[in-house]
N, C-alpha and C positions, 0 to 999 in steps of 0.2 A: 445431354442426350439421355434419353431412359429408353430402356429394353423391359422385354418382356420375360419369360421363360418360358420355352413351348413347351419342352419335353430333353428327357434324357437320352440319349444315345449312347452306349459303349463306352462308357468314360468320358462321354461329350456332355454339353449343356447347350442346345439350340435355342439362342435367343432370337426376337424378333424386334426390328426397331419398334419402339411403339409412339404413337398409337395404333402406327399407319399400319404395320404387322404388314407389308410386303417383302421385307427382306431380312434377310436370315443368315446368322453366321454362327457358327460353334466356338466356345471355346471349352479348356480343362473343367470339365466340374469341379477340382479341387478350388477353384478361385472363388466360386461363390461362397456365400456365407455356409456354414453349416445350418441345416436343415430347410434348405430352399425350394421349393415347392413350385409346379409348375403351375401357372397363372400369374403368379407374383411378380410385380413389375420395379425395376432398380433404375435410382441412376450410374451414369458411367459418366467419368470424367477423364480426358487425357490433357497429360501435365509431359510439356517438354523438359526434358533435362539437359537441359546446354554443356557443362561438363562430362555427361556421360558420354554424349553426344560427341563431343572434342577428342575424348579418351579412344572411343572408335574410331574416328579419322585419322588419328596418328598410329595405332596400332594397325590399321590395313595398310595405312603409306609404308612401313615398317616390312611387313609383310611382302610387298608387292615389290620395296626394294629386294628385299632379302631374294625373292624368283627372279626377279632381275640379273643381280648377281651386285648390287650398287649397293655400295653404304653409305649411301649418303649424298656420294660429290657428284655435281654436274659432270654429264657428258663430257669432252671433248673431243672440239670439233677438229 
């Protein structure tokens, strides 16, 4: 996928998909490169992380027992 750089905002960086430049989404300006300029067009790549991914599902299971009040063991009925 490649974006564009439309402009800055407040700490923001409004990119546009490109070519098509109909949609728009912000993110931190810290991410882009240093001295990124608006016109200039990037790719963007998204990479899943299966482990990190794992690491949050058992930390909210964790979680959600802990407001529960469960540590662990099945109900009983």
């Amino acid at each position: 996928m490649r974006v564009q750089l439309d402009r800055f905002e407040d700490g923001w960086a409004v990119l546009l998909l490109y070519p098509e430049g109909r949609r728009s989404f912000s993110v931190p300006r810290e991410i882009l490169p240093e001295g990124a300029a608006p016109g200039e067009v990037f790719g963007v790549r998204f990479e899943r992380d299966a482990a990190e991914t794992a690491r949050c599902a058992a930390q909210n299971r964790r979680l959600l027992e802990e407001l529960l009040g469960r540590s662990g063991e099945e109900d009983e009925l």
